[in-house]
NUVONU-407294 format. One line per 4 residues: number of its first residue (from 1); their letters; for each residue x, y, z of N, C-alpha, C. Coordinates in nm, 2 decimals, always signed. Each point is the difference from the previous one (the first is absolute). Layout:
<bavos>
NUM	A	X/Y/Z/X/Y/Z/X/Y/Z; ...;
</bavos>
This chain:
<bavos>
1	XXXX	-3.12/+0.15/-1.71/+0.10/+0.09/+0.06/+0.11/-0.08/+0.07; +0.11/+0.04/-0.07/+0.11/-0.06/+0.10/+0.06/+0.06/+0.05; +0.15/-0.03/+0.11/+0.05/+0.02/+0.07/+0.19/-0.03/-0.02; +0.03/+0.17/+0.05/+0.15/-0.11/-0.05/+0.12/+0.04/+0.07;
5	XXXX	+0.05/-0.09/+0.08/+0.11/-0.01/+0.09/+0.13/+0.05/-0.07; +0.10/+0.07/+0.07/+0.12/-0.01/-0.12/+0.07/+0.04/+0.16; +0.13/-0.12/-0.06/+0.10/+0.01/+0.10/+0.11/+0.04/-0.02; +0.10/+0.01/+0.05/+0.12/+0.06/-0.09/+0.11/-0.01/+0.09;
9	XXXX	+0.15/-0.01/-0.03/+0.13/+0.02/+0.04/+0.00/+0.18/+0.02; +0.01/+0.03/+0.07/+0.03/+0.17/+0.02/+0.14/+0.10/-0.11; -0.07/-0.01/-0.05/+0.04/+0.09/-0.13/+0.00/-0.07/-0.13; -0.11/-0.09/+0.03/-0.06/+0.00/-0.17/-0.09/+0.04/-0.02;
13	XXXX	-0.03/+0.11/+0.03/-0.11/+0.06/-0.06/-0.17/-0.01/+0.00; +0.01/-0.09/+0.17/-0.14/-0.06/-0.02/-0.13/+0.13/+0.04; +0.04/+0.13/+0.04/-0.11/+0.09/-0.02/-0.01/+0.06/-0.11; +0.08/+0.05/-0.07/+0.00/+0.03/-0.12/-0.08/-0.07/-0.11;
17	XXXX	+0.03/-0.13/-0.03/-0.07/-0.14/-0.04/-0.19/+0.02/+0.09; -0.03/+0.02/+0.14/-0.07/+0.04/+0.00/-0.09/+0.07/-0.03; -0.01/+0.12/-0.01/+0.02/+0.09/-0.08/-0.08/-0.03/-0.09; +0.08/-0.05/-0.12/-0.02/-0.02/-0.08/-0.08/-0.07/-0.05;
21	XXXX	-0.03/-0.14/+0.01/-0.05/-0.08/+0.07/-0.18/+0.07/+0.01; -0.02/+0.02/+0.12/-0.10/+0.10/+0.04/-0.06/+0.08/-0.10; +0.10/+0.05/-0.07/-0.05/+0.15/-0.10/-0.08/-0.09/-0.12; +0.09/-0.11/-0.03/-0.06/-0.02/-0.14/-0.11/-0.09/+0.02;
25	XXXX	-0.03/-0.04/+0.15/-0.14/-0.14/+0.00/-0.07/+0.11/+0.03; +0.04/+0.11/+0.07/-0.14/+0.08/+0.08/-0.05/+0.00/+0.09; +0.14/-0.07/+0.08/-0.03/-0.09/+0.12/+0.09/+0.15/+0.15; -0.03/-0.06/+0.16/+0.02/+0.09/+0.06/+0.17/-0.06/+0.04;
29	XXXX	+0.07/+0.09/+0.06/+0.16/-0.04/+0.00/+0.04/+0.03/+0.16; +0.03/-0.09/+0.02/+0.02/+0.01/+0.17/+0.12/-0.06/+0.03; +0.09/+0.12/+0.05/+0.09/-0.03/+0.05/+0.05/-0.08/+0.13; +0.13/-0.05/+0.08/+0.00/-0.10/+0.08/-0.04/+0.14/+0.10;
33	XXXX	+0.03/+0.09/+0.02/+0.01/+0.08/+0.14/-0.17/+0.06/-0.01; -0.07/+0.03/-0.14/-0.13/+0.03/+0.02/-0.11/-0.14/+0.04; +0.10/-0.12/-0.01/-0.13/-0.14/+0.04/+0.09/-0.02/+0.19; +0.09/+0.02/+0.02/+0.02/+0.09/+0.14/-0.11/+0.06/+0.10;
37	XXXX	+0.00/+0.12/-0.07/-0.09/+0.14/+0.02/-0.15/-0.07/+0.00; -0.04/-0.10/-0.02/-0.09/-0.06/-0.04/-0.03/-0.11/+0.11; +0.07/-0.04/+0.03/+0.03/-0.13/+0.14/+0.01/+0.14/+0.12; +0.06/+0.09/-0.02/-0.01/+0.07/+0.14/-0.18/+0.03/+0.04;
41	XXXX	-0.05/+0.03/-0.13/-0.14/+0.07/+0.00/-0.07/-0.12/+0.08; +0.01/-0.10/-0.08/-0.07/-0.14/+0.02/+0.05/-0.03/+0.18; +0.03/+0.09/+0.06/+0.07/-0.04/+0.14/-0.15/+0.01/+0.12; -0.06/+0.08/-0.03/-0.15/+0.04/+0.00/-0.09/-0.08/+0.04;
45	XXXX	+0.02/-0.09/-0.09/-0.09/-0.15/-0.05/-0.11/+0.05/-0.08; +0.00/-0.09/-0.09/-0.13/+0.05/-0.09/-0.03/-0.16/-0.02; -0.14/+0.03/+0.01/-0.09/-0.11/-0.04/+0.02/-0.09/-0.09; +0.00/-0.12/-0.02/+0.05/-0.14/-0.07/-0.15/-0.03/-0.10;
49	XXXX	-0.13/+0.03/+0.08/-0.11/-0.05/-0.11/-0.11/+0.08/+0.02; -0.08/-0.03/-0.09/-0.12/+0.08/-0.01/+0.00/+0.14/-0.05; -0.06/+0.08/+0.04/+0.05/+0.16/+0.00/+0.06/+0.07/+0.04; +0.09/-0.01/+0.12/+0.13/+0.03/-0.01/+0.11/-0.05/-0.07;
53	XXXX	-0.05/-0.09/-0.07/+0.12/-0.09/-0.10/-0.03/+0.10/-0.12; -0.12/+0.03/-0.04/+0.01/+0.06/-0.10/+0.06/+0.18/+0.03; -0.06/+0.01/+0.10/+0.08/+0.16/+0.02/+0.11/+0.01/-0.02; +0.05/-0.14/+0.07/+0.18/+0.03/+0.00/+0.07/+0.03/-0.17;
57	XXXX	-0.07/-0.10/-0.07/+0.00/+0.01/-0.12/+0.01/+0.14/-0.09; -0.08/+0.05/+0.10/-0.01/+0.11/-0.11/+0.11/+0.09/+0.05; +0.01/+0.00/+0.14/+0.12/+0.09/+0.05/+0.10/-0.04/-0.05; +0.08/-0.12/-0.03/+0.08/-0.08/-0.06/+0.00/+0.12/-0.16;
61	XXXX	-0.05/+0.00/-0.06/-0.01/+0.07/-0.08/+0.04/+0.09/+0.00; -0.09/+0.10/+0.08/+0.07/+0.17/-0.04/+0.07/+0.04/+0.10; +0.13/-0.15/+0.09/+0.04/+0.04/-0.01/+0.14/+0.00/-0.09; -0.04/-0.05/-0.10/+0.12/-0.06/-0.12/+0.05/+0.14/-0.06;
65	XXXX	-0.09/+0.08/-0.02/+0.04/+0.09/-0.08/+0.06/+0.12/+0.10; +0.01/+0.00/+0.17/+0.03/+0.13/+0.10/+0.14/-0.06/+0.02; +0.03/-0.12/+0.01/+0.14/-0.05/+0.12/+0.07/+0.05/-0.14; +0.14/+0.07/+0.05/+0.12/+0.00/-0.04/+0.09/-0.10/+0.01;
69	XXXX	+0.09/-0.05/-0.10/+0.10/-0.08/+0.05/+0.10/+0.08/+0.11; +0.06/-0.06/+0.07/+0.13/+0.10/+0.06/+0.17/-0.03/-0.11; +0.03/+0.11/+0.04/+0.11/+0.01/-0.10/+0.11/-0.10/+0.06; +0.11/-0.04/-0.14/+0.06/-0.04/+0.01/+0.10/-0.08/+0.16;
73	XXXX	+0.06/+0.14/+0.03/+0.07/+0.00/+0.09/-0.06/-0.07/+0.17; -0.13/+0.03/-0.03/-0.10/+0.00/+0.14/-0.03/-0.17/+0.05; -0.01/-0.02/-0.17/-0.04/-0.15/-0.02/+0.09/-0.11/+0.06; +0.11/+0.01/-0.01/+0.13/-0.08/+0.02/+0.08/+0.03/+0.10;
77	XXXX	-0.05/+0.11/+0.08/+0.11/+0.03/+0.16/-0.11/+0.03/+0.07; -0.12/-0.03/-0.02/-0.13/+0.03/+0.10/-0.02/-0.16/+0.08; -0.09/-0.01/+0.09/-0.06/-0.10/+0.10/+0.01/-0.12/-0.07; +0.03/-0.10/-0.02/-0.04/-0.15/-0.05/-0.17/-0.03/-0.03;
81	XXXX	-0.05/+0.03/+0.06/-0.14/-0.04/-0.01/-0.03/-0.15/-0.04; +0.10/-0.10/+0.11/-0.08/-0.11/-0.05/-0.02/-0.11/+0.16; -0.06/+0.11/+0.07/-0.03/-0.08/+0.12/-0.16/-0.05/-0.04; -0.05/-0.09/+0.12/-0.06/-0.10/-0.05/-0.13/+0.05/-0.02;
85	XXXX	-0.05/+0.10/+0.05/-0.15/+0.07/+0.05/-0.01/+0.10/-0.15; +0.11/+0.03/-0.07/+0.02/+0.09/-0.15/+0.00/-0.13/-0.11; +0.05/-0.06/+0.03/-0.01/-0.14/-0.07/-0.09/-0.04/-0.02; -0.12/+0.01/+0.09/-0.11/-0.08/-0.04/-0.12/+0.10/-0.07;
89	XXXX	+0.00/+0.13/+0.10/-0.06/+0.13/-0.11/+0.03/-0.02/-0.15; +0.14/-0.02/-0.03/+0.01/+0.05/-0.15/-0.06/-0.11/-0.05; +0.02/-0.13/+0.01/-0.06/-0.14/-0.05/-0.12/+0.04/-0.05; -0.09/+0.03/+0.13/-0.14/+0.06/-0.04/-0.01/+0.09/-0.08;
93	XXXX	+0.08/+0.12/+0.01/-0.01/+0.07/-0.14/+0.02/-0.01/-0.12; +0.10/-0.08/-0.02/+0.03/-0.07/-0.12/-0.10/-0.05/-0.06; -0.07/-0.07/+0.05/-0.10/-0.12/-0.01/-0.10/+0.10/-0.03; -0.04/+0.09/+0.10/-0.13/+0.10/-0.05/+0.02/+0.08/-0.11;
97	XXXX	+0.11/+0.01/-0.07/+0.04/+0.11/-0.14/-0.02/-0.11/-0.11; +0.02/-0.14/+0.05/-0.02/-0.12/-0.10/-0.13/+0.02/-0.03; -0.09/-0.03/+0.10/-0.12/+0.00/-0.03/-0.07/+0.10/-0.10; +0.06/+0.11/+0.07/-0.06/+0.14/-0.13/+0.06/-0.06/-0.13;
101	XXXX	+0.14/-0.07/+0.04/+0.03/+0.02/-0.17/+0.05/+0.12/-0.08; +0.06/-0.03/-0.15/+0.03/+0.15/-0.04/+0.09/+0.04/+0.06; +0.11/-0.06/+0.05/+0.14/+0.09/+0.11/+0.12/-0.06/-0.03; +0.09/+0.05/-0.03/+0.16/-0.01/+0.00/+0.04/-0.02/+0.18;
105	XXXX	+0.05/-0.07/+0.03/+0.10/-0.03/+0.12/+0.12/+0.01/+0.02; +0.13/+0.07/+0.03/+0.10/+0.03/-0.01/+0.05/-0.09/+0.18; +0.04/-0.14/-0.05/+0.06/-0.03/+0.15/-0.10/-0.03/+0.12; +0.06/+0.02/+0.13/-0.03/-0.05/+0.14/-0.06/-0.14/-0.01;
109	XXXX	+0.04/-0.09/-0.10/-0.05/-0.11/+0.05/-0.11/-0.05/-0.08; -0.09/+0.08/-0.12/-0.12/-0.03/-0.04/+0.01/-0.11/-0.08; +0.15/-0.05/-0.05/-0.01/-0.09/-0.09/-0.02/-0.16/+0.03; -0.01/+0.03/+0.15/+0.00/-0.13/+0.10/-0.10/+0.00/+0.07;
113	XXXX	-0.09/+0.12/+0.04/-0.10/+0.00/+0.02/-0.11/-0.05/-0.06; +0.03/+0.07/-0.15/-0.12/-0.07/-0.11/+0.04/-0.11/-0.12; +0.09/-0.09/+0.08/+0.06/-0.07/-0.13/-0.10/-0.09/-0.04; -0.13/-0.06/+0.08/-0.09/-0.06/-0.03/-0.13/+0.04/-0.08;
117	XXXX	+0.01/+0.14/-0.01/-0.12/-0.01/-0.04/+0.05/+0.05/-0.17; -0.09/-0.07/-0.09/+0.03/-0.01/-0.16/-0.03/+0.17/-0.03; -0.05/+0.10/+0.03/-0.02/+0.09/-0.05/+0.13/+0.09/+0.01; +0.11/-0.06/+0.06/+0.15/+0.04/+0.04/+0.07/+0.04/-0.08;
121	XXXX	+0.09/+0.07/-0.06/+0.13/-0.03/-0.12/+0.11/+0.04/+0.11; +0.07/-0.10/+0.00/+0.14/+0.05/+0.09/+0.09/+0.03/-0.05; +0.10/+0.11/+0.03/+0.10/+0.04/-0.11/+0.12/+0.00/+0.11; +0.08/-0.05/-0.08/+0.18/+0.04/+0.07/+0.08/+0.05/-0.05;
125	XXXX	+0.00/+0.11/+0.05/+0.15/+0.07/-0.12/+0.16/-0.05/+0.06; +0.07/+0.03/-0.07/+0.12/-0.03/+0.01/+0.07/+0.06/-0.12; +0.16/+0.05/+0.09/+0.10/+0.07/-0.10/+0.15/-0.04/+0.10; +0.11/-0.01/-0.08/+0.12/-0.03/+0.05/+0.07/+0.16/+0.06;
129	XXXX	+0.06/-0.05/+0.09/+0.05/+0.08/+0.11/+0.00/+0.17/-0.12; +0.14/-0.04/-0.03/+0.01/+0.15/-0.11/-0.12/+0.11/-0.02; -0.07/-0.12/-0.08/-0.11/+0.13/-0.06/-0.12/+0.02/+0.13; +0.03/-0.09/+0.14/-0.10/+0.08/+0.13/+0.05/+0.13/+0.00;
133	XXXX	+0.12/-0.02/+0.05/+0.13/+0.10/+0.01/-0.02/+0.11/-0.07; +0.00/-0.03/-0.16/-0.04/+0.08/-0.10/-0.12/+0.11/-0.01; -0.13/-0.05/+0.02/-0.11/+0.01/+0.03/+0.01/+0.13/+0.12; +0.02/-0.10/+0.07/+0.01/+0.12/+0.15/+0.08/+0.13/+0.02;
137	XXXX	+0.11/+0.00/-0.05/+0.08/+0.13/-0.05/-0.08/+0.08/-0.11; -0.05/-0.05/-0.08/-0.05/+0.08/-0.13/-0.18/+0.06/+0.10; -0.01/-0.06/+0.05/-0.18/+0.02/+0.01/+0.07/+0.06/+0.17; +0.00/-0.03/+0.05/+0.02/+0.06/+0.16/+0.11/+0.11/-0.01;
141	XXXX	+0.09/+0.02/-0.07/+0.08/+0.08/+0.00/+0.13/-0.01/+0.10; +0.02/-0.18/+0.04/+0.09/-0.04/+0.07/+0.15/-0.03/-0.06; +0.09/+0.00/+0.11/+0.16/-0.04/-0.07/-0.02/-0.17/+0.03; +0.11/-0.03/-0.07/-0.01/-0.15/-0.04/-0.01/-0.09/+0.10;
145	XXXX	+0.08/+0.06/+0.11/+0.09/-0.06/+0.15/-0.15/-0.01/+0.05; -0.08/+0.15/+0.06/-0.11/+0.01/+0.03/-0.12/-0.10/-0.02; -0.03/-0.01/-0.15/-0.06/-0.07/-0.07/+0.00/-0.16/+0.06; +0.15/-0.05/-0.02/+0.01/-0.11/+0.03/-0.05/-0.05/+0.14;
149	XXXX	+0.05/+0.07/+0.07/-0.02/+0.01/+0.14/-0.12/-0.04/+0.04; -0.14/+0.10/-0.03/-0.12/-0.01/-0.02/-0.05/-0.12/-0.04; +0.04/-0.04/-0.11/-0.03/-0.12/-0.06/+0.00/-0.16/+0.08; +0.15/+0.01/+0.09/+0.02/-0.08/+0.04/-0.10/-0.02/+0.17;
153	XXXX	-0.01/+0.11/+0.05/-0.08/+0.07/+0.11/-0.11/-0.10/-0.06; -0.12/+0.05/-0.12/-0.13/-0.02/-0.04/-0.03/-0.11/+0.02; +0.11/-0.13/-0.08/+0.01/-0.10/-0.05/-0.02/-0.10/+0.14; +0.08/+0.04/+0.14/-0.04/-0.02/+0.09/-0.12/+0.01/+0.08;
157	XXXX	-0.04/+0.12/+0.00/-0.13/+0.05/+0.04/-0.12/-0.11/-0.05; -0.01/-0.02/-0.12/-0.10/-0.08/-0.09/-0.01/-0.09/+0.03; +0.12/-0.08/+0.00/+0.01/-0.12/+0.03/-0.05/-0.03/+0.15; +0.02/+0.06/+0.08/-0.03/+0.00/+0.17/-0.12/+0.07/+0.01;
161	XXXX	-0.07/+0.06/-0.06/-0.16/+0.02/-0.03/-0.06/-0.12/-0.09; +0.03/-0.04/-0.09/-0.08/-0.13/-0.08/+0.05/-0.13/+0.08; +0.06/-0.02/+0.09/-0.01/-0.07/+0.12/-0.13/-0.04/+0.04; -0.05/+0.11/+0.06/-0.15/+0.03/+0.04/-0.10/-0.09/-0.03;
165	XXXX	+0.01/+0.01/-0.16/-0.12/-0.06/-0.12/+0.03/-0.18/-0.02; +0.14/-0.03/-0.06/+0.03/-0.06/-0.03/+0.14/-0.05/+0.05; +0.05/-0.06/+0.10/+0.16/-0.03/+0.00/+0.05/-0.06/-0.07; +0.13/+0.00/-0.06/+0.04/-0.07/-0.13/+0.08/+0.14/-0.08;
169	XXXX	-0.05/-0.04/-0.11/+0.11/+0.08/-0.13/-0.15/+0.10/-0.08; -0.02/+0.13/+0.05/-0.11/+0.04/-0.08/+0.00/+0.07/-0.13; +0.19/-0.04/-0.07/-0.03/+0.00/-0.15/-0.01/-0.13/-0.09; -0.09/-0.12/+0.10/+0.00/-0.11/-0.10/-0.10/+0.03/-0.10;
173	XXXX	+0.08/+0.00/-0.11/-0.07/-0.04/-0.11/-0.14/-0.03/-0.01; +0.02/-0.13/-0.01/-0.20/-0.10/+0.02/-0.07/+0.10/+0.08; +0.02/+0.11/+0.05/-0.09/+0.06/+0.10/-0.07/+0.12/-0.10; +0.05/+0.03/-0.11/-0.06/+0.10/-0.07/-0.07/-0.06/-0.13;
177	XXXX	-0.05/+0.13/-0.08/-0.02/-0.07/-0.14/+0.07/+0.08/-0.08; +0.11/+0.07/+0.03/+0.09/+0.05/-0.09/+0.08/+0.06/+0.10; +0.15/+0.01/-0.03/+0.11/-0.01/+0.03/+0.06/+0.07/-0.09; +0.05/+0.13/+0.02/+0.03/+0.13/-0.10/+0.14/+0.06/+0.01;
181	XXXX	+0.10/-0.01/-0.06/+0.10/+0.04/-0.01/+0.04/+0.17/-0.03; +0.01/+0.13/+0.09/-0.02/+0.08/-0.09/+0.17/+0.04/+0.00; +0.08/-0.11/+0.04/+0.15/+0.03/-0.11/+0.02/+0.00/-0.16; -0.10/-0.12/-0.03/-0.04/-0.06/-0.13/-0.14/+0.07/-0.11;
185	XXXX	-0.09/+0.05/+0.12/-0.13/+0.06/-0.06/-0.01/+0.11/+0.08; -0.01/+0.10/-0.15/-0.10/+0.15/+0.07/-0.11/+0.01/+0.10; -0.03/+0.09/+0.09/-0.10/+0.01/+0.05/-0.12/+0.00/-0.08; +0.00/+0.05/-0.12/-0.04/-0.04/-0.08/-0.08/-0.10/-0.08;
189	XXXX	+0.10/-0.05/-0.03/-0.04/-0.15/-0.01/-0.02/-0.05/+0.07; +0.04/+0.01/+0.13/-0.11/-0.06/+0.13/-0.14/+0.01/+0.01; +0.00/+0.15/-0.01/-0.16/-0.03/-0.02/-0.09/+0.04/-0.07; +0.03/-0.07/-0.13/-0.10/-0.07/-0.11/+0.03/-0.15/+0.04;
193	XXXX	+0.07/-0.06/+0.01/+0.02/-0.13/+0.10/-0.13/-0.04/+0.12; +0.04/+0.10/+0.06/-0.10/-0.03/+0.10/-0.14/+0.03/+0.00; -0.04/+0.10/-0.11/-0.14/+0.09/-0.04/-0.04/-0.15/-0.12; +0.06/-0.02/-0.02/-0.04/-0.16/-0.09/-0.04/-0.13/+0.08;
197	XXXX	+0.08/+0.03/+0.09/-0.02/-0.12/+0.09/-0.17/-0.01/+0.07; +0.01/+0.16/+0.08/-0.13/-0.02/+0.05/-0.09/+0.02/-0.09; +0.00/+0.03/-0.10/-0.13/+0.04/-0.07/-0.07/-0.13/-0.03; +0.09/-0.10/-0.04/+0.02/-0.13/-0.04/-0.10/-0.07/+0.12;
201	XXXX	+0.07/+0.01/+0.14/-0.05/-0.07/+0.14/-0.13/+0.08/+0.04; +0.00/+0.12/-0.08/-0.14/+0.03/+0.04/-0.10/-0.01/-0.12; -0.01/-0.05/-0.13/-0.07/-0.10/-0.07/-0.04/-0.09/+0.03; +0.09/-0.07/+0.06/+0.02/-0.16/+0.04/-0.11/+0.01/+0.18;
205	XXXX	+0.07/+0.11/+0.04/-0.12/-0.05/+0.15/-0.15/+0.05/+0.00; -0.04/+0.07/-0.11/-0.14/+0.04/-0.04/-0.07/-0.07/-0.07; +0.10/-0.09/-0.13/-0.07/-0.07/-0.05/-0.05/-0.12/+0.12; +0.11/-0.05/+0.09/-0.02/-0.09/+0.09/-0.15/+0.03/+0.09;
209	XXX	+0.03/+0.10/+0.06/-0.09/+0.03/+0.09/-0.17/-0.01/-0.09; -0.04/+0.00/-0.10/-0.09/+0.01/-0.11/-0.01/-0.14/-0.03; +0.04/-0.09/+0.01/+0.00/-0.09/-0.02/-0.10/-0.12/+0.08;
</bavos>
């Protein structure tokens, strides 16, 4: 079972790509605001080992299929959520949906969270300014100015949240295993791209683990 991070410039399409993604492995799809919803829960504390480790586990579960993402608008003019006591909840969560396995990640940082462990596929989307622009008018039902606006807003926001994980540049390259253009490629073609990739990494870490 694998696991798969996907990061994205804000308006290429990285839930969508999710989505998708998810549908065709069979896998669960978790948005940035439902792995959120998820660190708030974890505020609680739940158990690190034994059988509370496993309970959490299972709560972790159901609750994948109740959290809603929050809509659009909520996402991007709502709280920051990247103080240091939310920061460390989500880590943990991240890390506990790894462990289940079987999950799409959309964001908050997971791709720096789990860059070590080989059962990982990290994805980065990327699209040139236009077609964000483009994207976001056609799918949100925004004017261009609006659109842009947003864009430029996000672009900040991200960057001053992947602070957090990693300081530096968090669309380097070397940090993923694919690097996705969707100016150049369909969402589409994205993901048979990416449903290749893991099926591939998850051959390769079963055969390993058997070994």
């Amino acid at each position: 079972m694998a696991v798969v991070s996907i990061s994205r410039q804000f308006g290429a399409g990285g839930r969508t790509l999710g989505v998708l993604v998810a549908a065709e492995l069979g896998y669960h799809f978790l948005h940035e605001s439902q792995l959120d919803q998820l660190a708030d829960k974890a505020a609680g504390g739940a158990a690190s080992s034994g059988e509370g480790h496993s309970q959490y586990h299972r709560q972790v579960v159901e609750l994948l299929t109740s959290l809603a993402p929050s809509n659009f608008m909520d996402r991007w003019t709502g709280a920051e959520g990247d103080d240091k006591g939310h920061i460390e909840r989500l880590t943990q969560v991240v890390q506990e949906l790894a462990d289940e396995g079987k999950v799409v990640m959309l964001g908050r940082g997971s791709q720096f969270t789990l860059r070590y462990r080989p059962d990982t596929v990290r994805i980065l989307l990327v699209a040139e300014l236009p077609h964000r622009i483009g994207f976001m008018t056609k799918n949100y039902n925004l004017d261009q100015t609006t659109a842009k606006r947003l864009i430029e807003e996000a672009d900040k926001k991200r960057a001053r949240f992947l602070n957090n994980f990693y300081p530096g540049e968090p669309d380097e390259a070397s940090l993923y295993h694919l690097v996705l253009n969707t100016s150049l490629l369909s969402l589409e073609g994205a993901t048979t791209q990416v449903t290749k990739l893991v099926k591939r990494i998850e051959s390769e870490y079963k055969r390993q683990a058997l070994a």
